[in-house]
C-alpha positions in Angstrom: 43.2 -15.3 -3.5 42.0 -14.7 -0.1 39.8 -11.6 0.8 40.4 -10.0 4.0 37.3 -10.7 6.6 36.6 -6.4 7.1 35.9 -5.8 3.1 34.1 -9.1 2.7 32.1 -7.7 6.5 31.7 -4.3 4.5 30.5 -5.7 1.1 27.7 -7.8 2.8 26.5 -5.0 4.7 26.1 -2.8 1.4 24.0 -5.7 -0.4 22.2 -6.0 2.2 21.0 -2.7 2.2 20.9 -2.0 -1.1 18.9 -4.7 -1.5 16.1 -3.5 1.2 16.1 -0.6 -0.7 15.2 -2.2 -3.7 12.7 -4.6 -2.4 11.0 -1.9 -0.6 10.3 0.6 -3.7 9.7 -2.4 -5.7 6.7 -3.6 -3.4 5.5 -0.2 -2.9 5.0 0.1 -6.5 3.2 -3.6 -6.9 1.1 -2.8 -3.9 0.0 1.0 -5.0 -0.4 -0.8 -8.7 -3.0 -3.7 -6.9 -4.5 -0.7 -5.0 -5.3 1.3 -8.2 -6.8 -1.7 -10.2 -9.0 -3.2 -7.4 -9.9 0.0 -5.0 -10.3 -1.0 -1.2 -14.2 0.4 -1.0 -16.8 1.0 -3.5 -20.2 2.9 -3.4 -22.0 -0.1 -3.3 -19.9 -1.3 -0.6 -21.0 1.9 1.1 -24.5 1.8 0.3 -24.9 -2.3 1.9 -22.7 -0.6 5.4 -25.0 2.2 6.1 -28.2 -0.2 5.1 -27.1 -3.2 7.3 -26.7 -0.3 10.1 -30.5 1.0 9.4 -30.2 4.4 7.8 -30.3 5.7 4.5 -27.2 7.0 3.2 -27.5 10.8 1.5 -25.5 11.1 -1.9 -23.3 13.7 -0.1 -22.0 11.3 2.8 -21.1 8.4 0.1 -18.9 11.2 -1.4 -17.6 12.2 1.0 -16.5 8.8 2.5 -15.4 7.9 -1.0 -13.1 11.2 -0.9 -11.8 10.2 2.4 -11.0 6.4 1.4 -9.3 8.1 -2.0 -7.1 10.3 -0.5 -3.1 9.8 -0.5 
């Protein structure tokens, strides 16, 4: 059986993409999954950054850095 060289072109094109597709959404989900277990910046984190730049860090800018870091 011999398969004509345009449909075999055609068919490797659509796996191809279907499998980008695929492998995108799937490592979109792992990555926002990682994200959501170990979060990119904590308070503390926060807290030792404004210290080891000499100020004191108000309660009201660690929020609000911490709402701009959370937002999607």
């Amino acid at each position: 059986m011999q398969v004509e060289v345009w449909v075999f072109v055609l068919s490797l094109i659509g796996v191809l993409i279907v499998g980008g597709v695929i492998g995108f959404f799937l490592a979109r989900y792992l990555i926002m999954k990682q994200i959501e277990k170990n979060p990119t910046v904590t308070e503390k984190q926060i807290r030792a950054m404004y210290e080891q730049m000499g100020r004191k860090p108000s309660e009201k800018q660690i929020r609000a850095i911490m709402r701009s870091a959370n937002k999607k």
